[in-house]
N, CA, C and O atoms as a printed pandas DataFrame, in Angstrom:
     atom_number atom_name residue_name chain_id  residue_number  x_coord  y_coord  z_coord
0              1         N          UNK        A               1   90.154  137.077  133.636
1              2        CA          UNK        A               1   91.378  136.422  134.013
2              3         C          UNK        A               1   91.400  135.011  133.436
3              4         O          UNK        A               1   90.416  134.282  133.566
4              5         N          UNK        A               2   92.820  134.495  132.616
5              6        CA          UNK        A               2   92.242  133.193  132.635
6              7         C          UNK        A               2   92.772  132.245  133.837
7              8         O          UNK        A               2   93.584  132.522  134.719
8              9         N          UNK        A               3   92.011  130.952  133.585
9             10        CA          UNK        A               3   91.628  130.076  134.195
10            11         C          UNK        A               3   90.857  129.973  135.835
11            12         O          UNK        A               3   91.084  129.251  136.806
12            13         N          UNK        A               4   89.755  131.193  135.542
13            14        CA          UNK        A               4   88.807  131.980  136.036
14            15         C          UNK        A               4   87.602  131.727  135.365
15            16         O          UNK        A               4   87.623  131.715  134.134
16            17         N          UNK        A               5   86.036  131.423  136.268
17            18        CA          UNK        A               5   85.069  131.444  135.299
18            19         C          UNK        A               5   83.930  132.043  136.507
19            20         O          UNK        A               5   83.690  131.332  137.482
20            21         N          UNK        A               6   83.401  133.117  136.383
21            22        CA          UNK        A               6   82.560  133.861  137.066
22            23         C          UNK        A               6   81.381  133.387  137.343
23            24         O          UNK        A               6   80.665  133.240  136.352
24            25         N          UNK        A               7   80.838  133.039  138.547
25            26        CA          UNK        A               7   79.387  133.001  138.544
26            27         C          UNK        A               7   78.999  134.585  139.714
27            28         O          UNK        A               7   79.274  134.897  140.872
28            29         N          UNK        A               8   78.449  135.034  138.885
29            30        CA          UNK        A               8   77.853  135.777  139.823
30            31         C          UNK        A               8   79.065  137.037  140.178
31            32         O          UNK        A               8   79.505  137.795  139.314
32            33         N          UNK        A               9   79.464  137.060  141.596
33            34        CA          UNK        A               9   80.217  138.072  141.769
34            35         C          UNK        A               9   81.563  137.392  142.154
35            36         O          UNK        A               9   82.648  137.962  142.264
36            37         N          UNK        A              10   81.259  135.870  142.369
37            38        CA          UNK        A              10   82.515  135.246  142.817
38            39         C          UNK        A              10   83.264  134.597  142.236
39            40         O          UNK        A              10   82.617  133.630  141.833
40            41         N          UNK        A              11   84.942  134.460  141.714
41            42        CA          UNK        A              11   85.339  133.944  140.600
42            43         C          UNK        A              11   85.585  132.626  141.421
43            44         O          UNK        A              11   85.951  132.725  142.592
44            45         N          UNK        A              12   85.407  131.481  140.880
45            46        CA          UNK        A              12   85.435  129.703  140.686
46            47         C          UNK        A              12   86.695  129.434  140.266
47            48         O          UNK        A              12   86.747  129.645  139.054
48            49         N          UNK        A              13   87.551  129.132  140.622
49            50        CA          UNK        A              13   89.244  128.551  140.055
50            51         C          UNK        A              13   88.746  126.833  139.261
51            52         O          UNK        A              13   88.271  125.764  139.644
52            53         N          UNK        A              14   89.098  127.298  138.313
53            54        CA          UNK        A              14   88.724  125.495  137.789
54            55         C          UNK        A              14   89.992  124.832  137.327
55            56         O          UNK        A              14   90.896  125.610  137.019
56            57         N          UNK        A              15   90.237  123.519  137.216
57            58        CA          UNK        A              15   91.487  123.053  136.818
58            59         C          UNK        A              15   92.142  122.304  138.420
59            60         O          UNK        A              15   91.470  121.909  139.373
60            61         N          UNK        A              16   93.019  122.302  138.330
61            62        CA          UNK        A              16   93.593  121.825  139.865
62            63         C          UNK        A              16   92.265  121.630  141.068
63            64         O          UNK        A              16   91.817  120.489  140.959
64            65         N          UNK        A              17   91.926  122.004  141.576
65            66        CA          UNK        A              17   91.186  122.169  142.447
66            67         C          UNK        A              17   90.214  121.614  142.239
67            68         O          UNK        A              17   89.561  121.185  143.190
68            69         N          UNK        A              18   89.756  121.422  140.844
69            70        CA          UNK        A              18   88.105  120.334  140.476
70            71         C          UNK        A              18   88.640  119.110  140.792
71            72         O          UNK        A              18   87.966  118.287  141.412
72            73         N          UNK        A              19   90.307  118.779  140.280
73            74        CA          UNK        A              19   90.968  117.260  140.345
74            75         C          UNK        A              19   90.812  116.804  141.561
75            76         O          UNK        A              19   90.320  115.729  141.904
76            77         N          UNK        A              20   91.287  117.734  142.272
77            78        CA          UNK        A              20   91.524  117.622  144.105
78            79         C          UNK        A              20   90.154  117.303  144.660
79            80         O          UNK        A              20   90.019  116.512  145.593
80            81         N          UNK        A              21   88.976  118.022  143.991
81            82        CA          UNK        A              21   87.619  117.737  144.195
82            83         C          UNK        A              21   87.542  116.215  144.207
83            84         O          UNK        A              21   87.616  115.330  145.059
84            85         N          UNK        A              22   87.389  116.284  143.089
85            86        CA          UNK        A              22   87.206  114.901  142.521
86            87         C          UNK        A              22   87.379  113.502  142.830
87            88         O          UNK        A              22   86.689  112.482  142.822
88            89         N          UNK        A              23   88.936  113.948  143.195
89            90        CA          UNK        A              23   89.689  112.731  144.019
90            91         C          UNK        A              23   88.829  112.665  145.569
91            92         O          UNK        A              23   88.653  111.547  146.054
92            93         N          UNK        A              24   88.404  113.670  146.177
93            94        CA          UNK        A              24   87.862  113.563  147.432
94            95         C          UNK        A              24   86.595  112.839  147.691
95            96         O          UNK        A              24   86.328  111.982  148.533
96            97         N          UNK        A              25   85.851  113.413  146.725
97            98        CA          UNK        A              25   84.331  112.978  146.202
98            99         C          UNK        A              25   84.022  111.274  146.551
99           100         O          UNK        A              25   83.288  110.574  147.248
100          101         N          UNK        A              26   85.471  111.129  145.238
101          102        CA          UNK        A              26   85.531  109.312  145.169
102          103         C          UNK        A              26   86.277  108.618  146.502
103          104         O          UNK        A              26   86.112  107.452  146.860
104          105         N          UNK        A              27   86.813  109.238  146.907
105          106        CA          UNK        A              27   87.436  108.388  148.030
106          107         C          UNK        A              27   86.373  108.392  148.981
107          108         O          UNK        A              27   85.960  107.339  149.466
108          109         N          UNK        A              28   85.796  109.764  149.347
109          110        CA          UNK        A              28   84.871  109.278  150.447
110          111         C          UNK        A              28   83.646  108.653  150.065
111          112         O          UNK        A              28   82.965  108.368  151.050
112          113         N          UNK        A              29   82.906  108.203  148.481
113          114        CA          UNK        A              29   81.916  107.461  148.499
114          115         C          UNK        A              29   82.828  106.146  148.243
115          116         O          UNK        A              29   82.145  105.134  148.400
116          117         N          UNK        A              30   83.889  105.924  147.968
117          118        CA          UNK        A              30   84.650  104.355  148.236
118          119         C          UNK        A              30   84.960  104.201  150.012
119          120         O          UNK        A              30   85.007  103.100  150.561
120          121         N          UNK        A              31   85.090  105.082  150.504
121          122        CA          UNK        A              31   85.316  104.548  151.938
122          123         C          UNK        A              31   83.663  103.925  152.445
123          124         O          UNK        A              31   83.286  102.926  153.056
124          125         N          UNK        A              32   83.039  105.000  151.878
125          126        CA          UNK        A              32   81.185  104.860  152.654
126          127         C          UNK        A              32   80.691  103.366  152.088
127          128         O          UNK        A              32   79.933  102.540  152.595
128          129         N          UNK        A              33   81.416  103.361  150.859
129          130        CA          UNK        A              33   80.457  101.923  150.411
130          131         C          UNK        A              33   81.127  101.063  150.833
131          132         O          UNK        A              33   80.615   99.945  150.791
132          133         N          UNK        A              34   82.672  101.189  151.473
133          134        CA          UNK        A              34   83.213   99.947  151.632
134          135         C          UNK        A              34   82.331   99.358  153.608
135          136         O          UNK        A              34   81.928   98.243  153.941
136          137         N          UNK        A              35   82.357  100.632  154.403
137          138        CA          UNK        A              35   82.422  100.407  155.428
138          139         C          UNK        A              35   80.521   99.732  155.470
139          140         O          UNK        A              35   80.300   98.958  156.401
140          141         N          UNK        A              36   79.498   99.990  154.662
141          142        CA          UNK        A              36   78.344   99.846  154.251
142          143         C          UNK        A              36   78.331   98.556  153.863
143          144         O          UNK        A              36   77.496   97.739  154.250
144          145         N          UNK        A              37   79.606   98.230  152.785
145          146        CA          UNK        A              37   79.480   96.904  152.015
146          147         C          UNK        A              37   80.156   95.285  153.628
147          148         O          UNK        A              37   79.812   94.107  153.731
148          149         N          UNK        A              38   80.935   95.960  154.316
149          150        CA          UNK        A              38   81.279   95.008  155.907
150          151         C          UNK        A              38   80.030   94.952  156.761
151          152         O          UNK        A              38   79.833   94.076  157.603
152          153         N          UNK        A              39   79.208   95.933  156.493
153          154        CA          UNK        A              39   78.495   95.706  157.523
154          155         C          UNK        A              39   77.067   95.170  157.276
155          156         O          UNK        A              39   76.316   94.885  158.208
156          157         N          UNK        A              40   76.693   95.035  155.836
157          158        CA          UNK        A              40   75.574   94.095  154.929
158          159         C          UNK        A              40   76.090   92.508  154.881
159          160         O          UNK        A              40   75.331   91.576  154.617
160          161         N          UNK        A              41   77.516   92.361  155.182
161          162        CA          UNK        A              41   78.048   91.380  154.616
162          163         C          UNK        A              41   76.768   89.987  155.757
163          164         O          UNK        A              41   76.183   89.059  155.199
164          165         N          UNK        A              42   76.697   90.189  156.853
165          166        CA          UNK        A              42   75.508   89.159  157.570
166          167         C          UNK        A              42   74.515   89.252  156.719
167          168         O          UNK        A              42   74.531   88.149  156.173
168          169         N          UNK        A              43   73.897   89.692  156.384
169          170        CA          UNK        A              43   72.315   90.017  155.486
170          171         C          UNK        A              43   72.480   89.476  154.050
171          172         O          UNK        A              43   71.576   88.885  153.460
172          173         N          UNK        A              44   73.774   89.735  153.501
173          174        CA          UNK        A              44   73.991   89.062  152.378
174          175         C          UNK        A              44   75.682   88.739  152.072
175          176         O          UNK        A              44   76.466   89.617  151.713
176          177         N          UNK        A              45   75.980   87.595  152.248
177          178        CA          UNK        A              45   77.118   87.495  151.840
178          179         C          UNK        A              45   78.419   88.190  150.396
179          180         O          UNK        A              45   79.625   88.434  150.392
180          181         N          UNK        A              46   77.479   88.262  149.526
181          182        CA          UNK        A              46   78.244   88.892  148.100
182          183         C          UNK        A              46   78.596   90.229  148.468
183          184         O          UNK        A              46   79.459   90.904  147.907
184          185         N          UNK        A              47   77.878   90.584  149.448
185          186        CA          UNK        A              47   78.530   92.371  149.469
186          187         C          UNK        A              47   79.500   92.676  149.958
187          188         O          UNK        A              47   80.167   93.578  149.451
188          189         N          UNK        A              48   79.793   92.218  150.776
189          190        CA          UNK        A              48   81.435   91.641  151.527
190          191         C          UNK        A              48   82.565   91.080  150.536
191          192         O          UNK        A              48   83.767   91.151  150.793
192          193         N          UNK        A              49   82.112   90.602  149.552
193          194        CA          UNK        A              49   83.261   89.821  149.331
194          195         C          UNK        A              49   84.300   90.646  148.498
195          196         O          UNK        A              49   83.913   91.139  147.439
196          197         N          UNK        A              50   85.599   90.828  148.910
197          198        CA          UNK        A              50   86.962   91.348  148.375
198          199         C          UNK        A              50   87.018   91.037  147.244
199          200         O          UNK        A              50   87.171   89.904  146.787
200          201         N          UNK        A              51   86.831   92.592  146.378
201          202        CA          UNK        A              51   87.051   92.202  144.521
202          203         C          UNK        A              51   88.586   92.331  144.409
203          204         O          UNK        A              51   89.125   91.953  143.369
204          205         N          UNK        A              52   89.639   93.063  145.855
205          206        CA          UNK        A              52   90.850   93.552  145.492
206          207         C          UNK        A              52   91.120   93.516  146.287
207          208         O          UNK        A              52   90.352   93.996  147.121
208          209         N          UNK        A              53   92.537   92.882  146.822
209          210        CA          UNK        A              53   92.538   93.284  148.034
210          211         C          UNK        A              53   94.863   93.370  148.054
211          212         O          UNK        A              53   95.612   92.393  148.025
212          213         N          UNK        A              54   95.261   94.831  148.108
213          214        CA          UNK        A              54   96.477   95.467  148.055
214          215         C          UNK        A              54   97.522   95.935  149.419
215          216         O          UNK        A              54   97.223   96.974  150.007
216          217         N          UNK        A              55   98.215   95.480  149.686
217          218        CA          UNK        A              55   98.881   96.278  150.851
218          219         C          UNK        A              55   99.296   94.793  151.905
219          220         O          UNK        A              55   98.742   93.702  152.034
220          221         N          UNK        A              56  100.073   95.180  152.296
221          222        CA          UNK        A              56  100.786   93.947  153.636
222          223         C          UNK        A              56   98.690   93.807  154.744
223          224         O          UNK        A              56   97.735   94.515  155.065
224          225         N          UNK        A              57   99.223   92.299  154.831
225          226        CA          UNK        A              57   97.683   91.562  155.646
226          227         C          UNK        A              57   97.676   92.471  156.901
227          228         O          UNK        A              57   98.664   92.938  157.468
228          229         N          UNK        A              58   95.818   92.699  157.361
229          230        CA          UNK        A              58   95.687   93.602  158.191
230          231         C          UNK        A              58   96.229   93.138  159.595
231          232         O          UNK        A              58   95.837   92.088  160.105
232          233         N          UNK        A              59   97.199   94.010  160.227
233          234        CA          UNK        A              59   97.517   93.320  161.532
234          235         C          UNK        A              59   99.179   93.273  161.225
235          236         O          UNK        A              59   99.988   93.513  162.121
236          237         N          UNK        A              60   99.538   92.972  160.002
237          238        CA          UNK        A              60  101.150   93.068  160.151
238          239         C          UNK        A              60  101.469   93.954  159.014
239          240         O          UNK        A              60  100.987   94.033  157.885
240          241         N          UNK        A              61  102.997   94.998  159.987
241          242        CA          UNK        A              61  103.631   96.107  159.327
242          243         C          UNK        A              61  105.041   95.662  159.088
243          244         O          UNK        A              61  105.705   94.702  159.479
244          245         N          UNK        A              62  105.358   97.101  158.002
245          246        CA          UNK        A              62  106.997   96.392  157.813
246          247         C          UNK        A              62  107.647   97.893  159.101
247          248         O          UNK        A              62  107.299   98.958  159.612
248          249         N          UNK        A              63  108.418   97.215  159.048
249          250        CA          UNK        A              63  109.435   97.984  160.575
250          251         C          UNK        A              63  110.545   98.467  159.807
251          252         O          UNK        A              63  110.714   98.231  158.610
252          253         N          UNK        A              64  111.218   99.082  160.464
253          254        CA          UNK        A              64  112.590   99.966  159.795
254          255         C          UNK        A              64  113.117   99.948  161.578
255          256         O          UNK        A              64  112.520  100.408  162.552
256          257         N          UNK        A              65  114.236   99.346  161.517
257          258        CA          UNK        A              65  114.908   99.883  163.034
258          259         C          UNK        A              65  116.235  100.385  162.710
259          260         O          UNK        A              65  117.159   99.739  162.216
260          261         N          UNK        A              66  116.222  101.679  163.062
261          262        CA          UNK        A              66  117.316  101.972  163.055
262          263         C          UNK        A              66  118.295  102.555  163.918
263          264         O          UNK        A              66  118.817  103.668  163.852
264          265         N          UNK        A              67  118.481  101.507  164.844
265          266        CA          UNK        A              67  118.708  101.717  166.529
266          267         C          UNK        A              67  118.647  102.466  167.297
267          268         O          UNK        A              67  118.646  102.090  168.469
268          269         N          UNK        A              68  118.561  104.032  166.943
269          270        CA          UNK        A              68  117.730  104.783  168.047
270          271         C          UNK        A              68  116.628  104.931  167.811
271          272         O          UNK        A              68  116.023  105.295  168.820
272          273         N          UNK        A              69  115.810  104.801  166.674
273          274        CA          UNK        A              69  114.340  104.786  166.330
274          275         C          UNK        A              69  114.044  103.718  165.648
275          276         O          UNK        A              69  114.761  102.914  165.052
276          277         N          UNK        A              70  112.702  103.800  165.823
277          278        CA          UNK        A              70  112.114  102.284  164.966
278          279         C          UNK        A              70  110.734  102.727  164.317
279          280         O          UNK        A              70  109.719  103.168  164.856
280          281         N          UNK        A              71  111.002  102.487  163.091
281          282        CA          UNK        A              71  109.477  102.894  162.751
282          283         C          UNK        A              71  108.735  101.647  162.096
283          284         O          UNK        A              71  109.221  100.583  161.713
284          285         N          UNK        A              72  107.518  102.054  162.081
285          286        CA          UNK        A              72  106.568  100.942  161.846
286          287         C          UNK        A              72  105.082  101.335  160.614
287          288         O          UNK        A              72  104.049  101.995  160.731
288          289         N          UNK        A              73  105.475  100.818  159.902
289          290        CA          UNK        A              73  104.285  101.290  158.827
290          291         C          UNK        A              73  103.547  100.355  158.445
291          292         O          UNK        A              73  104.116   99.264  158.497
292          293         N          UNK        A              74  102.026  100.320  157.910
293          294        CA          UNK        A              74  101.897   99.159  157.777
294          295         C          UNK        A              74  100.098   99.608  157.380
295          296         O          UNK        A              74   99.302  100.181  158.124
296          297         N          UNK        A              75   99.909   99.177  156.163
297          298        CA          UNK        A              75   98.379   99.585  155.395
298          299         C          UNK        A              75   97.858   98.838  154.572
299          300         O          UNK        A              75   98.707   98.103  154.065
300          301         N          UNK        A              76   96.851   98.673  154.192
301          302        CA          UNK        A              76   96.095   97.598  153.184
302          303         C          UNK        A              76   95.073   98.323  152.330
303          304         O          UNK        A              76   94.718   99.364  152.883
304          305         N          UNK        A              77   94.516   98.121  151.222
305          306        CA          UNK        A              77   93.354   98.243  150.506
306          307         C          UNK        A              77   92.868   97.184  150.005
307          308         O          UNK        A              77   93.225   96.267  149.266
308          309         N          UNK        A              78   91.503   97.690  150.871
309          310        CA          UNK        A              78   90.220   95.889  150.910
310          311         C          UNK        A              78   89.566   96.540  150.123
311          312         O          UNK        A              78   89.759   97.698  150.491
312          313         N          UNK        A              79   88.740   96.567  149.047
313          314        CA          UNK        A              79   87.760   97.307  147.981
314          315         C          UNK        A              79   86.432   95.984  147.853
315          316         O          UNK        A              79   86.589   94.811  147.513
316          317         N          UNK        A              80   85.482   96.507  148.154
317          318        CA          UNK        A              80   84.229   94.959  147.998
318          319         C          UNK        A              80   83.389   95.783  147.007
319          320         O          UNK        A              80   83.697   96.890  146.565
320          321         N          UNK        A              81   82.172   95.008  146.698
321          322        CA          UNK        A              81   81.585   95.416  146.139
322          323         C          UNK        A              81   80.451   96.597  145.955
323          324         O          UNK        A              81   80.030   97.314  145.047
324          325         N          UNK        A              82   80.257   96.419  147.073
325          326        CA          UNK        A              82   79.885   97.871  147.742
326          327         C          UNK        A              82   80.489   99.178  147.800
327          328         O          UNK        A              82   80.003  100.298  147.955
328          329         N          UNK        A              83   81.907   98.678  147.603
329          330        CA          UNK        A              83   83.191  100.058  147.872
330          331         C          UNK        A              83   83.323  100.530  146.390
331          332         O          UNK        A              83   83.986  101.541  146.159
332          333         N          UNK        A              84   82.776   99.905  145.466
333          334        CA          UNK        A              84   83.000   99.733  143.831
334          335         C          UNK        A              84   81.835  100.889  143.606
335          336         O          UNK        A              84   81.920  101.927  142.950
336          337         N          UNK        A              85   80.615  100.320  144.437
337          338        CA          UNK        A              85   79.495  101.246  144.139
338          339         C          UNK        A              85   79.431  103.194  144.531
339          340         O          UNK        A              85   79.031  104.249  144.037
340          341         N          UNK        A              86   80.156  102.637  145.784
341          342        CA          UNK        A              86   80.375  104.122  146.426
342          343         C          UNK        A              86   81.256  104.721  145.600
343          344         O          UNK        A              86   80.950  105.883  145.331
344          345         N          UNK        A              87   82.860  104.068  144.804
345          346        CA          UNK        A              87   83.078  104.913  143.939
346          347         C          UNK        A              87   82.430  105.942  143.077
347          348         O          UNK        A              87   82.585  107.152  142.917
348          349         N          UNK        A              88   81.476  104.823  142.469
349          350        CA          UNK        A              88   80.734  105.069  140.904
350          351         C          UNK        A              88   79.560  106.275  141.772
351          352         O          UNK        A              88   79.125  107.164  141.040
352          353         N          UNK        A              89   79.161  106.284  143.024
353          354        CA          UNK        A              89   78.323  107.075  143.826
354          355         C          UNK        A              89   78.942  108.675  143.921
355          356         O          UNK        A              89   78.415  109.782  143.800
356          357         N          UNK        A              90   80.164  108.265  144.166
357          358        CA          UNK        A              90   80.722  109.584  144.785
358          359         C          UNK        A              90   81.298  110.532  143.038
359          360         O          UNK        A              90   81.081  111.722  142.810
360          361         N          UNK        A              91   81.898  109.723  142.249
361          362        CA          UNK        A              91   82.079  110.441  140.819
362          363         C          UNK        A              91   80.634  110.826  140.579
363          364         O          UNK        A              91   80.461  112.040  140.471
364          365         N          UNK        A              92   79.631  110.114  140.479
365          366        CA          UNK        A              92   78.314  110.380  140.110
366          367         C          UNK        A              92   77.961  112.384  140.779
367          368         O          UNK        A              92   77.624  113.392  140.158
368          369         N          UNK        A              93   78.255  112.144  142.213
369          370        CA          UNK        A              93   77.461  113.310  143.257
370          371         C          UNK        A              93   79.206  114.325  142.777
371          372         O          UNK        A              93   78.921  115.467  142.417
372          373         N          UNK        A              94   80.284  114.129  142.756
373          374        CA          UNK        A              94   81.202  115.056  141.958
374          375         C          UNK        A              94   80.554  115.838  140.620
375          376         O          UNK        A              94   80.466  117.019  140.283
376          377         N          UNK        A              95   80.260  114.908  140.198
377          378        CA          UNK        A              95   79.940  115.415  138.461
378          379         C          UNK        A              95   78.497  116.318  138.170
379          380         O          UNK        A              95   78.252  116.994  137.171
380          381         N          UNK        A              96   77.417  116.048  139.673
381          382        CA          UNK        A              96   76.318  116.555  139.802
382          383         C          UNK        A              96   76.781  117.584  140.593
383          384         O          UNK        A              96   76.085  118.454  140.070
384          385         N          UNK        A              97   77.394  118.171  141.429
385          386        CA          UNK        A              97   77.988  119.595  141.657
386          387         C          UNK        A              97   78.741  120.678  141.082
387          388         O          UNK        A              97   78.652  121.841  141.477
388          389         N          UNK        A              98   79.709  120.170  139.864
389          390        CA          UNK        A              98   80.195  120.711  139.642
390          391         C          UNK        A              98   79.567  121.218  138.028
391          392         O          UNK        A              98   80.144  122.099  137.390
């Protein structure tokens, strides 16, 4: 079949689904190094420190009211140096599974 590659008795879908991998891989070794890189930050200051930092300040959202409902959204991306590593960690342990 294409875009089918057999190991064994079970066929492996590759394409879409490695991406989706992939993307997962890195987000959760960027979440691990970030939450790793806040909590070294006493022991050593540089690991803490914000190489990027994207999204409305933590603590305030933008609102939408629209008089019978009101919604409230409101997110940030803090990336330190540690969160840089867990990237390069988690593509690393992606690329060693697949």
């Amino acid at each position: 079949m294409v875009g089918f590659e057999s190991e064994g008795t079970t066929p492996v879908r590759k394409g879409r689904q490695g991406i989706a991998m992939a993307i997962i891989y890195i987000v959760i070794g960027g979440i691990v190094g970030s939450v790793l890189g806040h909590l070294l930050t006493p022991v050593w200051a540089p690991l803490g420190r914000s190489l990027l930092t994207l999204g409305s300040l933590p603590g305030s959202t933008w609102s939408i009211n629209l008089g019978v409902v009101g919604i409230q959204v409101g997110g940030w991306i803090d990336v330190n140096v540690v969160g840089v590593i867990g990237l390069i960690v988690g593509l690393f342990w992606y690329r060693r599974g697949a």
